[in-house]
N, CA, C and O atoms as CSV, one atom per row, in Angstrom:
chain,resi,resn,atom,element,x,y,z
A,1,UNK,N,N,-8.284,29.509,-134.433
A,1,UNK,CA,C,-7.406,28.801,-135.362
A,1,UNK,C,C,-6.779,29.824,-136.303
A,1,UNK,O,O,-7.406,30.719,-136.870
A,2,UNK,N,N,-5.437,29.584,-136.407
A,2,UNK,CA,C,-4.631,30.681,-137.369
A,2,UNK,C,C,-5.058,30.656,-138.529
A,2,UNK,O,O,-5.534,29.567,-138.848
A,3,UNK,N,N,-5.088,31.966,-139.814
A,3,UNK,CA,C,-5.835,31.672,-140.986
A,3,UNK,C,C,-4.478,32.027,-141.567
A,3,UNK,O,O,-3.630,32.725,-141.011
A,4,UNK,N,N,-4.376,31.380,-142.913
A,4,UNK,CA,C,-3.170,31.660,-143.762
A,4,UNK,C,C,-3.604,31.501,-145.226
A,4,UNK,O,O,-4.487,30.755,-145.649
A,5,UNK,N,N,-2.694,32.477,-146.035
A,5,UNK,CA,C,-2.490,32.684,-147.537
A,5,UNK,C,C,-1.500,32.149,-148.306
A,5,UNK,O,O,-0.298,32.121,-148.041
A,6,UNK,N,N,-2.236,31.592,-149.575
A,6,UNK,CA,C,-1.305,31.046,-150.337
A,6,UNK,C,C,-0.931,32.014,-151.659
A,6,UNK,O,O,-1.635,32.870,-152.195
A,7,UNK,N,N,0.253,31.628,-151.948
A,7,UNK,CA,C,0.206,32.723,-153.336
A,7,UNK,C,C,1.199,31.751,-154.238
A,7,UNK,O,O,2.392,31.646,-153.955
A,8,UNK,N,N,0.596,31.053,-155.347
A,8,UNK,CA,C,0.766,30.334,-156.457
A,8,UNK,C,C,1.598,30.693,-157.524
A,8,UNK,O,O,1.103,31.392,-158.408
A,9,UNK,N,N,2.703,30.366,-157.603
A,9,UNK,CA,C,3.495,30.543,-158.891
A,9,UNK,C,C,3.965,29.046,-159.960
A,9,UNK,O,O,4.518,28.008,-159.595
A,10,UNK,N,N,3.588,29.369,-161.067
A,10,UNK,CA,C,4.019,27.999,-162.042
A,10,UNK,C,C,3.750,28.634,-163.470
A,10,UNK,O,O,3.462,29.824,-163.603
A,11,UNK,N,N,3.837,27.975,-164.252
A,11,UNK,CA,C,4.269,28.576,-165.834
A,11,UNK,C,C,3.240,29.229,-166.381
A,11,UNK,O,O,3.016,29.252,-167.591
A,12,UNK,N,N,2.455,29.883,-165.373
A,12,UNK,CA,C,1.372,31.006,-165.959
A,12,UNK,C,C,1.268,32.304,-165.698
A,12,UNK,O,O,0.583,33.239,-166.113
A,13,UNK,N,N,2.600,32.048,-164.453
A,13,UNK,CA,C,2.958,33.470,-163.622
A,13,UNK,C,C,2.045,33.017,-161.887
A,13,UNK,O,O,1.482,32.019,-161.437
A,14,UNK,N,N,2.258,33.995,-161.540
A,14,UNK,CA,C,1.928,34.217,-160.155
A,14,UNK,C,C,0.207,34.292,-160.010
A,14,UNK,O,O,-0.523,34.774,-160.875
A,15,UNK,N,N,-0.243,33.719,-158.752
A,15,UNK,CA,C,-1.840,34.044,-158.917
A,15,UNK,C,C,-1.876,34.059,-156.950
A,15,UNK,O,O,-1.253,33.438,-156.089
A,16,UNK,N,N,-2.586,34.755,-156.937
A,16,UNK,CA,C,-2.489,35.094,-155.067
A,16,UNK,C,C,-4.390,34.893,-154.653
A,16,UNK,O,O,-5.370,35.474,-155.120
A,17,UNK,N,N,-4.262,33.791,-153.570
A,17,UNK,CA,C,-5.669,33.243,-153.641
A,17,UNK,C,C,-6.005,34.637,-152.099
A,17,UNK,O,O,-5.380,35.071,-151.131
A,18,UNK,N,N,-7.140,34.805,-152.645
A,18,UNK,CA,C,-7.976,35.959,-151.519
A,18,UNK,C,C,-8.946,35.199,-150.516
A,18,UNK,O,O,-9.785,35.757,-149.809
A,19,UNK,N,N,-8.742,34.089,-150.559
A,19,UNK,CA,C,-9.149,32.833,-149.804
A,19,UNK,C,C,-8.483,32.768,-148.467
A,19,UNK,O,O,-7.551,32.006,-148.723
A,20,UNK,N,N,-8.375,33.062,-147.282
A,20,UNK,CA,C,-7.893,33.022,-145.921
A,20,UNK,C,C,-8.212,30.808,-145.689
A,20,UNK,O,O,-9.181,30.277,-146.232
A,21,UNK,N,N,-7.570,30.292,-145.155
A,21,UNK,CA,C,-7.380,29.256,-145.236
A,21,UNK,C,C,-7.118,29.031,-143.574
A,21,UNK,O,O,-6.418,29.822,-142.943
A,22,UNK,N,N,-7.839,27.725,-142.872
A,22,UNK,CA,C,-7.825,27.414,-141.567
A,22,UNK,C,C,-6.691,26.495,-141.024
A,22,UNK,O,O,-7.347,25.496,-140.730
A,23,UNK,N,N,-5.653,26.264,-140.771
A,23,UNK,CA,C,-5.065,25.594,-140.431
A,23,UNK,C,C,-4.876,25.704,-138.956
A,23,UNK,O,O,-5.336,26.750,-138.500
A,24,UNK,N,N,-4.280,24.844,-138.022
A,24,UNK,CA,C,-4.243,24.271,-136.667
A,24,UNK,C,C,-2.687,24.668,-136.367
A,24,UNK,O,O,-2.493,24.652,-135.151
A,25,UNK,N,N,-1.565,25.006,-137.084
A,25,UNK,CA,C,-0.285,25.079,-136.906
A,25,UNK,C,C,0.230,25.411,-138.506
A,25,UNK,O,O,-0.238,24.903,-139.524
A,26,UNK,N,N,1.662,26.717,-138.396
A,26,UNK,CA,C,2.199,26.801,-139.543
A,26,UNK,C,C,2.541,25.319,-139.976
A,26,UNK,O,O,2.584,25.008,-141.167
A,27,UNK,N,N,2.745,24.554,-139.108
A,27,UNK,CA,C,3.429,23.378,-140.076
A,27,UNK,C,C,2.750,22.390,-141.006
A,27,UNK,O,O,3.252,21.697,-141.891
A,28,UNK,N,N,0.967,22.529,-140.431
A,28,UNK,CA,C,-0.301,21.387,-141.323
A,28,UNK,C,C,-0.428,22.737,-142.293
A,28,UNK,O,O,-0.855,22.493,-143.422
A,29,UNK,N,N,-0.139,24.015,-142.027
A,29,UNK,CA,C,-0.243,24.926,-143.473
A,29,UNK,C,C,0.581,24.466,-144.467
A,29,UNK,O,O,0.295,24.496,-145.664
A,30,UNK,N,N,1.777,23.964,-143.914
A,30,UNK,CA,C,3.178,24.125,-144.698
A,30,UNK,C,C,2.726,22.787,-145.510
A,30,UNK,O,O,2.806,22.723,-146.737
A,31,UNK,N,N,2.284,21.818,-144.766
A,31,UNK,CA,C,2.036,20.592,-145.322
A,31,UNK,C,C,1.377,20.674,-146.267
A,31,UNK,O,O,1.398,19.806,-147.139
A,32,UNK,N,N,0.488,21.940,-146.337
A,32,UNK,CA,C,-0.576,21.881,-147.312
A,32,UNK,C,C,-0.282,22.600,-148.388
A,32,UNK,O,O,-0.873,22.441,-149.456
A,33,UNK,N,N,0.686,23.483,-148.202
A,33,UNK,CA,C,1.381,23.996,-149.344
A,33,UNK,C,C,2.045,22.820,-150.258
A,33,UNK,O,O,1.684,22.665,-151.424
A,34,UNK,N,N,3.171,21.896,-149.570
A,34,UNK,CA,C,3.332,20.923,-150.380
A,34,UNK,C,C,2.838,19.967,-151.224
A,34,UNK,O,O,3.404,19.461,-152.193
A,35,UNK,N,N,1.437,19.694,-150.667
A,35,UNK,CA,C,0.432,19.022,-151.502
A,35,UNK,C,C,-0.131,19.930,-152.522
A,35,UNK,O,O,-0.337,19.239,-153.520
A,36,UNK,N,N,-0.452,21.068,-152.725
A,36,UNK,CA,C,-0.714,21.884,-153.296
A,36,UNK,C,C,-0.083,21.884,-154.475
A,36,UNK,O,O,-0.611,21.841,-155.586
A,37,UNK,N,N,1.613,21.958,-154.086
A,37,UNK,CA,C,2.918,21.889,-154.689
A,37,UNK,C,C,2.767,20.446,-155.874
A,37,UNK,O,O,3.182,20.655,-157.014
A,38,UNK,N,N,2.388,19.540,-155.665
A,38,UNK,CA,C,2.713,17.877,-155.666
A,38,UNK,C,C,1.376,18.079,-157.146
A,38,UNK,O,O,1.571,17.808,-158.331
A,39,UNK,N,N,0.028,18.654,-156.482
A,39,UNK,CA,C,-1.154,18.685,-156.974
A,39,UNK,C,C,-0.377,19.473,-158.938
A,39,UNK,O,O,-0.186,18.900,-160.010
A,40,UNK,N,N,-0.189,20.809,-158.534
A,40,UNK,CA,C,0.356,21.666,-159.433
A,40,UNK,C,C,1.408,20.680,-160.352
A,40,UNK,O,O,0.963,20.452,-161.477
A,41,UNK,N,N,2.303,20.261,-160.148
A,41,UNK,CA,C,3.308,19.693,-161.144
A,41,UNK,C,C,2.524,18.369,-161.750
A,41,UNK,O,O,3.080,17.723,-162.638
A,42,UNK,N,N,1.533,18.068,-161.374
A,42,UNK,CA,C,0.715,16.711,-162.058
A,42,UNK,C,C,0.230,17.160,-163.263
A,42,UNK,O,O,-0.284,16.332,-164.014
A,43,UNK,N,N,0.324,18.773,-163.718
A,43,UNK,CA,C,-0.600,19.181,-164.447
A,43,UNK,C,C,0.691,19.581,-165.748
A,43,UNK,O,O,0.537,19.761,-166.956
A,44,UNK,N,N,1.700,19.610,-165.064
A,44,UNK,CA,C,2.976,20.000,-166.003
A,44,UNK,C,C,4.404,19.880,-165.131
A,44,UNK,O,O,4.121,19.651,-163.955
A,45,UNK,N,N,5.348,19.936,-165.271
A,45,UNK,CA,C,6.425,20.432,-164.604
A,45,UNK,C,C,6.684,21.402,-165.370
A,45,UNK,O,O,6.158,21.649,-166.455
A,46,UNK,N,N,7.838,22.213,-164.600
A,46,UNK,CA,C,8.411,23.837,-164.900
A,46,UNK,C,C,8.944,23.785,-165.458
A,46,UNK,O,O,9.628,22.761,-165.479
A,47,UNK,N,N,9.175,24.845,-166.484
A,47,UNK,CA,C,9.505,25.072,-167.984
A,47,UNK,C,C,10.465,26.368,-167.726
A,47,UNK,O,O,10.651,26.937,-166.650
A,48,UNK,N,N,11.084,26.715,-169.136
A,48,UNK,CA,C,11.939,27.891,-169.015
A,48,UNK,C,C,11.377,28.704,-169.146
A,48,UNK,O,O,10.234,28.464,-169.536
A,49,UNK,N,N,11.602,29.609,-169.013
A,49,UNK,CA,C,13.234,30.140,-168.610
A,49,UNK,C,C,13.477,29.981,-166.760
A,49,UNK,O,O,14.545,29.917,-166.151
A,50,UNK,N,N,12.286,29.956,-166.303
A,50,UNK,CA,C,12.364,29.570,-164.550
A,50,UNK,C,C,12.740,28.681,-164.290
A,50,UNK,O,O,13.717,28.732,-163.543
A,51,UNK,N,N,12.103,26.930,-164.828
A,51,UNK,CA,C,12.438,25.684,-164.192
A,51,UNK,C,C,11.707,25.590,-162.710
A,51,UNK,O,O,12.007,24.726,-161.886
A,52,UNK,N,N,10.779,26.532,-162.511
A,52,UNK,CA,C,10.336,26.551,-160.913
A,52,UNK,C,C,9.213,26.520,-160.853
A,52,UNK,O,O,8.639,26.769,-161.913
A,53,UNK,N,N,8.399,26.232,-159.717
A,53,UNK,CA,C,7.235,26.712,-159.512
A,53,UNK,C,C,7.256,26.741,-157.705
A,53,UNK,O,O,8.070,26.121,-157.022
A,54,UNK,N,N,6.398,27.422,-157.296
A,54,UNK,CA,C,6.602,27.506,-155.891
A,54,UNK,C,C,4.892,27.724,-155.268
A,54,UNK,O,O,3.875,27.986,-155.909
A,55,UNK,N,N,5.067,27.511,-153.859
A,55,UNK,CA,C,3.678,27.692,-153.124
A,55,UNK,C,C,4.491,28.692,-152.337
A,55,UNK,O,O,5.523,28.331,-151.770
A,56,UNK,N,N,3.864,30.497,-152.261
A,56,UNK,CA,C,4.353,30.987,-150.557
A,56,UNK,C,C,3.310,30.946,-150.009
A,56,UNK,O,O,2.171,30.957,-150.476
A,57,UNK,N,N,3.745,30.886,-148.769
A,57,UNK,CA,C,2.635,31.212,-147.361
A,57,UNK,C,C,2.718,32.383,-146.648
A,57,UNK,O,O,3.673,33.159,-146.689
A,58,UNK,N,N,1.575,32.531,-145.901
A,58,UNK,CA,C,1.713,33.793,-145.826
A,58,UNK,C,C,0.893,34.005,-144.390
A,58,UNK,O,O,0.037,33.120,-144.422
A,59,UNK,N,N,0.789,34.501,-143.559
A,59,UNK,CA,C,0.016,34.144,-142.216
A,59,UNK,C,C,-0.894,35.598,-142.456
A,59,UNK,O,O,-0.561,36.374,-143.352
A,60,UNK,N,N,-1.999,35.863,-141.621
A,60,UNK,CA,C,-3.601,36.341,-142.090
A,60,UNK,C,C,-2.934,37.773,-141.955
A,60,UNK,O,O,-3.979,38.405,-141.808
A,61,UNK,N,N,-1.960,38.712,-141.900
A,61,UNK,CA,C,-1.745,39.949,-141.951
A,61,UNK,C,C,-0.640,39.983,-143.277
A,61,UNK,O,O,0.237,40.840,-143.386
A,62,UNK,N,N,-0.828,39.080,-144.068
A,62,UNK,CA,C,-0.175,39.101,-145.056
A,62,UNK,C,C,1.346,38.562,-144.734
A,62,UNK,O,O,1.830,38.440,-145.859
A,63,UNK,N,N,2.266,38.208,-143.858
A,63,UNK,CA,C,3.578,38.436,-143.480
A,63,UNK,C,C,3.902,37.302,-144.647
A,63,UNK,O,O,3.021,36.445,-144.717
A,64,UNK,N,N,4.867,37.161,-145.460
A,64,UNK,CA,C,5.498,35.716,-145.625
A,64,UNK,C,C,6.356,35.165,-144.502
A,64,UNK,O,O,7.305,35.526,-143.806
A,65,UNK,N,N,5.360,33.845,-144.706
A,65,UNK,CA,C,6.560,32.557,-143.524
A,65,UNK,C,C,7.141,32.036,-144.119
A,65,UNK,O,O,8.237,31.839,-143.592
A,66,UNK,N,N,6.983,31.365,-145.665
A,66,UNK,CA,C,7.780,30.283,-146.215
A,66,UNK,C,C,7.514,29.908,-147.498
A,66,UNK,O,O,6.348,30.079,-147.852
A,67,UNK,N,N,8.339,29.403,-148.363
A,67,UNK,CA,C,8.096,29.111,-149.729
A,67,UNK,C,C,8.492,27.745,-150.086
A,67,UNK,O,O,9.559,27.282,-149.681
A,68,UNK,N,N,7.747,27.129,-150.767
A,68,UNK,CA,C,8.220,25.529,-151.133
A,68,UNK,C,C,8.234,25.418,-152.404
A,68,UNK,O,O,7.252,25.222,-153.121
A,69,UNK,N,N,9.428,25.546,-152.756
A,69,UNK,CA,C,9.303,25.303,-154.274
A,69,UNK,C,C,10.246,24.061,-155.134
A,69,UNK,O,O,11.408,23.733,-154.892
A,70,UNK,N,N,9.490,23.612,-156.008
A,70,UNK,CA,C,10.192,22.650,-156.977
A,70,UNK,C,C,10.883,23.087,-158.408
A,70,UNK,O,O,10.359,23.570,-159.412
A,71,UNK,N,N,12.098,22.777,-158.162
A,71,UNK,CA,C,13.224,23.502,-159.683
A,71,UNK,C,C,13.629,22.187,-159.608
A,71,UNK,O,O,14.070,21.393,-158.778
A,72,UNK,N,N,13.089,22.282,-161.647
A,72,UNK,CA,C,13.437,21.170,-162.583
A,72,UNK,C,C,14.778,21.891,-162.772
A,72,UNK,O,O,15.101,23.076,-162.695
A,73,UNK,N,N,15.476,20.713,-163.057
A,73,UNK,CA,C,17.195,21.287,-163.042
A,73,UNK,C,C,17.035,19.836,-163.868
A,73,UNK,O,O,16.331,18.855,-163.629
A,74,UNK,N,N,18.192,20.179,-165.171
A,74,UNK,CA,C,18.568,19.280,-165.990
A,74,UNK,C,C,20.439,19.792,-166.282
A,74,UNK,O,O,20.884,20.932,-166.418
A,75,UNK,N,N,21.241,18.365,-166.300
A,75,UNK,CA,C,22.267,18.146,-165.702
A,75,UNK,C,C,22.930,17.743,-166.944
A,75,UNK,O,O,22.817,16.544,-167.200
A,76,UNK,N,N,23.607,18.465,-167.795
A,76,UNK,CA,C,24.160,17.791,-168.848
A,76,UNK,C,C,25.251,16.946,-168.766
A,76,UNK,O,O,26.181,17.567,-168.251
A,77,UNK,N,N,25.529,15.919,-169.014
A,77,UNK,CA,C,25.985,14.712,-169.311
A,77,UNK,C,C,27.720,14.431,-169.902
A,77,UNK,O,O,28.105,13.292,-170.168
């Protein structure tokens, strides 16, 4: 089973888990990044000066595959 890395960004800065993680396919990783994603903004949404927070992935030799990220965007009127 493929092992993959997550590396955490949200309004505390970046934090990179040394945790190798089991998933069955990049895409139940990817899924799990998004929940991850969903989990993280329950605790705050993104603030300035970013407005972002993101999950990357990363497959077990380090490569990045993909990033999911949520930008608060406010739309003046």
């Amino acid at each position: 089973m493929p092992k993959f890395y997550f590396q955490l960004f949200d309004r505390d800065g970046a934090g990179t888990t040394e945790t190798a993680y089991d998933f069955e396919s990049i895409e139940a990783a990817k899924a799990e990044a998004r929940r991850v994603l969903a989990e993280m903004a329950t605790e705050g949404l993104p603030a300035a000066p970013l407005n972002m927070m993101s999950v990357e992935l990363f497959d077990e030799s380090r490569k990045p595959l993909a990033e999911i990220r949520l930008i608060l965007e406010e739309i003046a009127k």
